[in-house]
SETORBA-955186 format. One record per atom (N, C-alpha, C): x, y, z; residue in one letter. Coordinates in steps of 0.2 Angstrom, whole numbers, plus 5000, padded with zeros to 4 digits. Layout:
// residues N
XYZa/...
// end
This chain:
// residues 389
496551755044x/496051735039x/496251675034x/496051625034x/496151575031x/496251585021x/496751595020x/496851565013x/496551515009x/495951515008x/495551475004x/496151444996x/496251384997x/496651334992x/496151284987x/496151274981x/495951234979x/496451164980x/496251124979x/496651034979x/496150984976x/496450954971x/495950904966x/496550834968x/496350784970x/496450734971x/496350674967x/496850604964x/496650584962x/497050504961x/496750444959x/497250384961x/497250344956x/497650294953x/497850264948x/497550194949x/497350154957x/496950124958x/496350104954x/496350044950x/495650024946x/495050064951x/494350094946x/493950114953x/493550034952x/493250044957x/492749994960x/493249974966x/493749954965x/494149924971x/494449984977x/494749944981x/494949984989x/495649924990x/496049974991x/496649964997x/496850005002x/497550005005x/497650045010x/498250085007x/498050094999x/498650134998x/498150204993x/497450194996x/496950244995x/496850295003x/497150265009x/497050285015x/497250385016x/497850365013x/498250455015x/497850485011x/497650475004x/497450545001x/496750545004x/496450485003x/495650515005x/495550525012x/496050515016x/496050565022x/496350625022x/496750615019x/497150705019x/496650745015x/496150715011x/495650785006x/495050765010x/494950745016x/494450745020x/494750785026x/495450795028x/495650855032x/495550915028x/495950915022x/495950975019x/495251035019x/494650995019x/494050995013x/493951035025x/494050995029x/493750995036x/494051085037x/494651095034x/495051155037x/494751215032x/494151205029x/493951255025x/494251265016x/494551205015x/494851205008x/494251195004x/494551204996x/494051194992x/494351114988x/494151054989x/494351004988x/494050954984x/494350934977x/493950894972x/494350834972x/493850774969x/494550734967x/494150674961x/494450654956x/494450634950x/494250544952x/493550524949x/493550464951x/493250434945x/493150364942x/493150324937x/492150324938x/491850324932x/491150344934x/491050244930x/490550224931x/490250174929x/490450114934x/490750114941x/490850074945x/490550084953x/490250004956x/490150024962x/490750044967x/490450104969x/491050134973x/491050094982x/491650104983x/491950094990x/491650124995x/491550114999x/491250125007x/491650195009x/492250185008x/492550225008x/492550305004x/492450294997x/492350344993x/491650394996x/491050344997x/490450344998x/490650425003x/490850375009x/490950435015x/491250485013x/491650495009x/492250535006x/491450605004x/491350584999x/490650644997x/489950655001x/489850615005x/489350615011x/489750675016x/490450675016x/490750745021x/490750785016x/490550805011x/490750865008x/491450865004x/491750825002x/492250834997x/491850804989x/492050854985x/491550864980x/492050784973x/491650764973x/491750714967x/491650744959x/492150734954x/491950744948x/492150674944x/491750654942x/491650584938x/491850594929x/492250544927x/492450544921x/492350464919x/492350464912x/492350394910x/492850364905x/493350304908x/493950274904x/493550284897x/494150274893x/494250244886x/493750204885x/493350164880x/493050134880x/493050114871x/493550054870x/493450014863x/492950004858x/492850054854x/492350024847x/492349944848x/491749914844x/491649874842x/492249844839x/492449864831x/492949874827x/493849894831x/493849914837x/494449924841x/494549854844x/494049814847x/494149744851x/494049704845x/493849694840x/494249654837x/494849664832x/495049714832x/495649714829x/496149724832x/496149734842x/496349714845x/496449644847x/496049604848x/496049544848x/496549524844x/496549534836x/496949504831x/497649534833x/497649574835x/498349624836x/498749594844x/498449604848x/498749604855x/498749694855x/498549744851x/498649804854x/498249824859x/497649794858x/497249844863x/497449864871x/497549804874x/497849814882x/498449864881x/498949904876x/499349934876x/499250004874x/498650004871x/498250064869x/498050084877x/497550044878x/497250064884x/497550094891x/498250054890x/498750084897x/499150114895x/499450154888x/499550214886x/499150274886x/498750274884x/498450304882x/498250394886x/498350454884x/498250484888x/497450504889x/497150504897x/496350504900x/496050574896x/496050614892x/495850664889x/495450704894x/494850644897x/494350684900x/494450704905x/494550644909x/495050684916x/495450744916x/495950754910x/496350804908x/496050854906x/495550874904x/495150924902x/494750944909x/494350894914x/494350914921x/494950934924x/495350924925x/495850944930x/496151034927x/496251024921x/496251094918x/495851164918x/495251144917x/494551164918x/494451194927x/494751164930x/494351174938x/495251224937x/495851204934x/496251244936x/496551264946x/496651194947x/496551184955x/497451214956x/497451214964x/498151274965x/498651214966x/498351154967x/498751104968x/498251034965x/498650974960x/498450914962x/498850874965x/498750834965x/499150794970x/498850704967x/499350674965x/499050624960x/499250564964x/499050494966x/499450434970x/499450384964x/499850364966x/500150314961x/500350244964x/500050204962x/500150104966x/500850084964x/500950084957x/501350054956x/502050124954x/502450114956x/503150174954x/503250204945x/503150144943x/503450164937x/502850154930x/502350124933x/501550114929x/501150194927x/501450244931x/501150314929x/501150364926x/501850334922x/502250384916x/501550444912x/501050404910x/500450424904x/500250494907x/499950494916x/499750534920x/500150594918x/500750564924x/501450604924x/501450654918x/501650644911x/501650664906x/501150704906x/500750674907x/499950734906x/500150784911x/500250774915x/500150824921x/500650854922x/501250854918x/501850884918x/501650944910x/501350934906x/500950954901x/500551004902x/500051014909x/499651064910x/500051144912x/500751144913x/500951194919x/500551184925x/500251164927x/499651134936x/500351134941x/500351154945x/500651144951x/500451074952x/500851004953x/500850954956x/501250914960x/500850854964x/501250814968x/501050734967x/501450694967x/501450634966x/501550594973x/501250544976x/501250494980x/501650454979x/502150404979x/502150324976x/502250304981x/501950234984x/501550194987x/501750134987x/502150094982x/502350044983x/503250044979x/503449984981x/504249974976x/504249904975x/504549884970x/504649824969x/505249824965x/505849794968x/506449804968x/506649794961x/506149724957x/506349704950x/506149764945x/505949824946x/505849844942x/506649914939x/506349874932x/507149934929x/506849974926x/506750024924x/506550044917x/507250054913x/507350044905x/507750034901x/508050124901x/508450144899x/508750204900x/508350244897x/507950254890x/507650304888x/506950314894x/506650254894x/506050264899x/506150294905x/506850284909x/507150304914x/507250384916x/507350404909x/507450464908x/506950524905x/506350474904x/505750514902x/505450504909x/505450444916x/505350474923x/505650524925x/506050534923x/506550584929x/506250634924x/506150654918x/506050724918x/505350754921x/504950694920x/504350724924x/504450734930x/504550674930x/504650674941x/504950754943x/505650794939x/505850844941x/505150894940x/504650884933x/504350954934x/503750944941x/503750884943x/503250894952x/503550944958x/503350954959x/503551004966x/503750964969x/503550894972x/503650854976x/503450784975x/503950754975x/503650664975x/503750644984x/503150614985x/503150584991x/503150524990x/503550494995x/503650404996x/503350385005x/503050335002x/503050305008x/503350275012x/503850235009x/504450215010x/505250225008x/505750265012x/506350295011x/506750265004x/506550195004x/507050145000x/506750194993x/506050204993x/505750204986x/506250264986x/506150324986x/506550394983x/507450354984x/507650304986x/508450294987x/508250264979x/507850224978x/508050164972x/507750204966x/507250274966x/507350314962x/507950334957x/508450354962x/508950394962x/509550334960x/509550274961x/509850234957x/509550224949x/508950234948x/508650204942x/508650274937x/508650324941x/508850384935x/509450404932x/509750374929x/510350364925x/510950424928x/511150404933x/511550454937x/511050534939x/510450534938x/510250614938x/510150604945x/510450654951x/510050684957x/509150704954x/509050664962x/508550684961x/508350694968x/507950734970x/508150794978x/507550804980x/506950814976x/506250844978x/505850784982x/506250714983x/505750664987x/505750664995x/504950664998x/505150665004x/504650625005x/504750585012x/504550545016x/503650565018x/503250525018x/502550535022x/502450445024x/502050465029x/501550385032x/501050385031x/500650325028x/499950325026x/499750305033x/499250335034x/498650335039x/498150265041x/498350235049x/498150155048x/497550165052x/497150095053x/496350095055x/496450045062x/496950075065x/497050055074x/497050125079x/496950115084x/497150155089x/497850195088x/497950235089x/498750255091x/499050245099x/498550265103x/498450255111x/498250185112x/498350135107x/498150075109x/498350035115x/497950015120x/498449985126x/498749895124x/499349915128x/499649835128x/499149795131x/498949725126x/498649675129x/498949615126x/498749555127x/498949495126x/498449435124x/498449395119x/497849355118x/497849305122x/497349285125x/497349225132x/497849175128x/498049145135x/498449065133x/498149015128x/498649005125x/498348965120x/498948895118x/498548835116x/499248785116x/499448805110x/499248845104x/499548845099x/499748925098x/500448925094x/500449015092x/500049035086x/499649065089x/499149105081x/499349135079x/499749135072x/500149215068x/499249235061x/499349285061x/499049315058x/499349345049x/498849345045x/499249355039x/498649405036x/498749455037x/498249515032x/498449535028x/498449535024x/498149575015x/497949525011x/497849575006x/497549545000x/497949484997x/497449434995x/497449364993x/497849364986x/498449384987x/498949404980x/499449404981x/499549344980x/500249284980x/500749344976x/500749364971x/501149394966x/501649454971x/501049484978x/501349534981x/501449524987x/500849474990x/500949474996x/501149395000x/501249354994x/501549294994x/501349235002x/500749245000x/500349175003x/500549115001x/500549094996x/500949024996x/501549014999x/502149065001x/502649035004x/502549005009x/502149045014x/501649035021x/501448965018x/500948945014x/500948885012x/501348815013x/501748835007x/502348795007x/502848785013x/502948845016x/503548845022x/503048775028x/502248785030x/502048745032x/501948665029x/502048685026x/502048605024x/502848575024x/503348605027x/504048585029x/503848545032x/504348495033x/504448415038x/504548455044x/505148525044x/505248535049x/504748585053x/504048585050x/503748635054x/503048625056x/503148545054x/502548495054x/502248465061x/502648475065x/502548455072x/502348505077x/502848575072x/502748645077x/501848665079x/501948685085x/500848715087x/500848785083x/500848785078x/500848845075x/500248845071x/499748885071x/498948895065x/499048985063x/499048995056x/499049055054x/498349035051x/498049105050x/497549145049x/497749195044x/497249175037x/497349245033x/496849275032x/496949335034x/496349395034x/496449435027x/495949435023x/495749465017x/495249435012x/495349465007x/495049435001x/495349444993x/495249424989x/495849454982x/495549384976x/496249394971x/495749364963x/496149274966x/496449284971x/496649224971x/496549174979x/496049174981x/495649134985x/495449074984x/495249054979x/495248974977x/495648944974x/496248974972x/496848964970x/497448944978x/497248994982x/497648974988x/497348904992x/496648914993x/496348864995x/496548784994x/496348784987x/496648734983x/497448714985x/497848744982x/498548754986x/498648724992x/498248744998x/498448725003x/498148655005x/497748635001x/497448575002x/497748515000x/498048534993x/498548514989x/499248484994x/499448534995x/500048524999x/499948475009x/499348475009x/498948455015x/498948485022x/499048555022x/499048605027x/498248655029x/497748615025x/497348645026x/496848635036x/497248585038x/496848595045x/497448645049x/497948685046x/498248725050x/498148795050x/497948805046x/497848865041x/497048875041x/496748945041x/496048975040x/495949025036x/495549025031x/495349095027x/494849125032x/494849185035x/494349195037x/494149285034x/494249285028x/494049345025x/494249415025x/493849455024x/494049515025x/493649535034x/494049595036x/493549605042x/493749695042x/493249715045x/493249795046x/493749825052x/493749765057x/494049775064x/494549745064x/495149785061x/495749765063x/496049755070x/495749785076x/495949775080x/495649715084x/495049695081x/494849625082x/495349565083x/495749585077x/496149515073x/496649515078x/497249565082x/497449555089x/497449545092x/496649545094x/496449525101x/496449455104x/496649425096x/496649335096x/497249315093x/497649335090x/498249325088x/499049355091x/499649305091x/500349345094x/500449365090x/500549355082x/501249385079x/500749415071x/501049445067x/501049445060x/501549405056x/501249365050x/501649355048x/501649365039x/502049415035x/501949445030x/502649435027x/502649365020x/503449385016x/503149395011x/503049465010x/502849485004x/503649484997x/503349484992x/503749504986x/503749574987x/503549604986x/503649684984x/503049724990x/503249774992x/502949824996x/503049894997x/502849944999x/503050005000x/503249985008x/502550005011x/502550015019x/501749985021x/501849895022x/501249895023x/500749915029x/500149935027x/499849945033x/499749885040x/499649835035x/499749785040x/500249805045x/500749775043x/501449775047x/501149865053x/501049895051x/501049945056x/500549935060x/500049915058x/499449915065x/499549855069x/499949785064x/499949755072x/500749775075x/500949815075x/501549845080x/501049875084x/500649935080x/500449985085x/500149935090x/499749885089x/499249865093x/499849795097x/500549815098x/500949775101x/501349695101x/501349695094x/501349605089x/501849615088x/502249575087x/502949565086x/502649535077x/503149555072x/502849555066x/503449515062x/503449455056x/503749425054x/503649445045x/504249485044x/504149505037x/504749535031x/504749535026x/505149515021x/505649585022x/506349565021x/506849645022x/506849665015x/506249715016x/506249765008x/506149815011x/506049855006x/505649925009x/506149955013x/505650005019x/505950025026x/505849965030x/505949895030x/505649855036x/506149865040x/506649865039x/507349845044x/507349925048x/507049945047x/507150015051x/506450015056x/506049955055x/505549955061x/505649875063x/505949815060x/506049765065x/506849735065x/506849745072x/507549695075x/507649635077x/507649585073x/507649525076x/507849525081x/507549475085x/507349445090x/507049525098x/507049585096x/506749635096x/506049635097x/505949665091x/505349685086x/504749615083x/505249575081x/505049525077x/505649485073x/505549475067x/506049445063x/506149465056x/506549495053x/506749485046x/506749445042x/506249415036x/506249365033x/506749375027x/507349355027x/508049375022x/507749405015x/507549345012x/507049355005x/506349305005x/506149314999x/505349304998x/505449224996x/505749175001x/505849114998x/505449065002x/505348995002x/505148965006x/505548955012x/506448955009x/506748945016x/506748985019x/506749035019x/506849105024x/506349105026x/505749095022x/504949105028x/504949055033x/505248995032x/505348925036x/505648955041x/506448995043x/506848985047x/506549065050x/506249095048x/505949125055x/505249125057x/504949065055x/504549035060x/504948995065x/505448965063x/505848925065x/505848985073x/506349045071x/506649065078x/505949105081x/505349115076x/504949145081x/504549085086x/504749015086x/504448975090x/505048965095x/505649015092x/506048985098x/506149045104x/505649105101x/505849135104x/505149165108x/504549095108x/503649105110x/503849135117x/504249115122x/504449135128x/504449225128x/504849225124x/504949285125x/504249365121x/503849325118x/503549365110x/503149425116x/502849445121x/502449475125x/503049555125x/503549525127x/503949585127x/504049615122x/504349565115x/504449585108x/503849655107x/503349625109x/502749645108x/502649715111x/503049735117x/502949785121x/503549825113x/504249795113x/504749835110x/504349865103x/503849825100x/503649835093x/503049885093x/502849885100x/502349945099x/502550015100x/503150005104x/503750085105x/503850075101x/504350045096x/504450055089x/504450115086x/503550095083x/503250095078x/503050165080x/502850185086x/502750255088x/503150315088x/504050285089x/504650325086x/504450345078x/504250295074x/504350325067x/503650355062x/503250315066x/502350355062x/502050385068x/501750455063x/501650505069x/500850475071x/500350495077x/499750455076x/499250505072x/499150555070x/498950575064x/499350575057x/499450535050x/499950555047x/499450585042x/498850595041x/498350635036x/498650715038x/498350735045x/498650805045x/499350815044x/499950775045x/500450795043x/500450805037x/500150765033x/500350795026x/499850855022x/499450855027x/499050895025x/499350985024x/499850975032x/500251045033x/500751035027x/501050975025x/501650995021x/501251025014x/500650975012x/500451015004x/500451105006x/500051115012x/499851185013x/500551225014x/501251185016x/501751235016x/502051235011x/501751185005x/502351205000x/502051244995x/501551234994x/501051294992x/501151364996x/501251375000x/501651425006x/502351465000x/502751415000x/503251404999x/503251434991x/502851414987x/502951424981x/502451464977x/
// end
């Protein structure tokens, strides 16, 4: 007989928007919710919701809507004259939501977090209910310190979660540097769940005189460092190479990149062609990935064009170097600079002969380290620790 569980879900993600570091929960509380749980999850009311979300409550997982903070009259101006408001606003504890979350008294939450150290407010609050809870984090960015007291007000929450889940190993190792000598034990690994095949066959895009590398995510240089791809083309020495990259997305910074490239006179090598729903489309016509991001968890990118057999060019953060081997896999871009994005395009055109194979190694890979459901696996770990506890 099925142990009926409550689980309330919820993400720190501005609403109205969508990434792919929304993918694991709202597939894991749409397994959950499939295996007979009782499954709620917290969303921002007054914005148009995602396609995604949409489907989320059209299967039966139950939405409860709350409404941010919202400034008096006499609060935005007195903010304006101050500069407090924006620090009000991302202090501040959500009351409402915390009165939902309490009220439903669910057997687990399970909270995701974009940025590692932006969710102290939460944390705190959620460490405050006695609630059973679990924390995701989703991305790392290697510059972040917090000073010793902040440091130490993460670690105390972080120890009251049952468990912090990282998507990337590096994240729970750089925790544990950042917590003023404290062990910290309760972090385990999970994979976000990508919009490819797992069983995808090896193919190859027809001959072409030029290498098409592919650049997907979102149009935000701060993260995903589009301009260097930029800049790195516009090198004397990579001026002659047959090389055309494609950036697949959308974001705040689209006419800033455009301009950019036009600027620099790289605009006939280069294409925006948007966002698209078929990821698998995009390898149908492209060899490689090419992604030097600044800061990442585990992007999806990089994992569907493995799965789908690409050899991938991408910045050593994160867990990267544990899915590419140069001249293997793909290539390691050293750091997020223009020269390092320069010298492995460099060896990725010296190694076009060989990329079909790289291609074969990168799709084993990537099968060695993400299982092809990562929703149900997490879905058993919540249900075992709840077991457990």
């Amino acid at each position: 007989m099925l142990n009926k569980k409550i689980f309330l879900f919820f993400s720190d993600l501005h609403a109205g928007k969508w990434s792919g570091c929304e993918e694991l929960w709202t597939q894991t509380a749409l397994e959950l919710h499939q295996r007979g749980h009782a499954v709620f999850f917290l969303y921002e009311s007054g914005y148009l919701q995602p396609s995604q979300i949409v489907r989320l409550v059209e299967r039966g997982v139950c939405l409860i809507p709350w409404k941010v903070w919202q400034p008096t009259l006499v609060e935005r101006t007195i903010g304006r004259l101050t500069g407090s408001l924006a620090a009000r606003k991302s202090s501040q504890v959500p009351h409402e939501a915390l009165n939902h979350i309490t009220n439903l008294s669910p057997d687990l939450v399970v909270y995701n977090q974009i940025d590692t150290f932006k969710g102290l407010r939460w944390m705190e609050a959620l460490a405050g209910t006695d609630l059973p809870f679990v924390t995701i984090l989703q991305n790392w960015n290697e510059a972040d310190w917090p000073n010793d007291n902040e440091a130490i007000r993460h670690y105390e929450t972080y120890q009251k979660a049952l468990r912090t889940y990282v998507v990337a190993s590096r994240i729970g190792e750089a925790l544990e540097e950042r917590f003023v000598g404290h062990p910290f034990t309760t972090w385990r690994l999970v994979r976000n769940p990508y919009c490819v095949s797992y069983d995808q066959m090896f193919s190859w895009p027809k001959q072409n005189t030029k290498l098409q590398l592919a650049c997907v995510g979102r149009l935000a240089p701060d993260s995903k460092a589009q301009d260097l791809i930029l800049k790195a083309m516009a090198q004397e020495s990579l001026l002659n190479l047959p090389l055309h990259i494609t950036f697949f997305g959308a974001g705040p910074c689209e006419r800033t990149l455009n301009h950019l490239a036009i600027r620099l006179g790289v605009q006939d090598r280069i294409t925006f062609a948007g966002h698209v729903d078929n990821v698998q489309q995009i390898w149908e016509q492209h060899h490689a990935l090419l992604l030097p991001s600044r800061h990442e968890g585990l992007p999806l990118a990089m994992v569907e064009a493995m799965m789908c057999h690409r050899p991938v060019l991408v910045t050593d953060i994160g867990d990267h170097s544990q899915f590419v081997k140069d001249w293997r896999t793909g290539f390691l871009i050293e750091s997020a600079t223009v020269a390092a994005t320069s010298r492995a395009l460099h060896n990725l055109f010296e190694a076009k002969d060989n990329l079909q194979e790289m291609g074969r190694l990168a799709g084993q890979r990537v099968r060695d380290l993400v299982p092809s459901r990562p929703d149900c696996v997490f879905a058993d770990c919540l249900l075992n620790l709840l077991n457990d506890n």
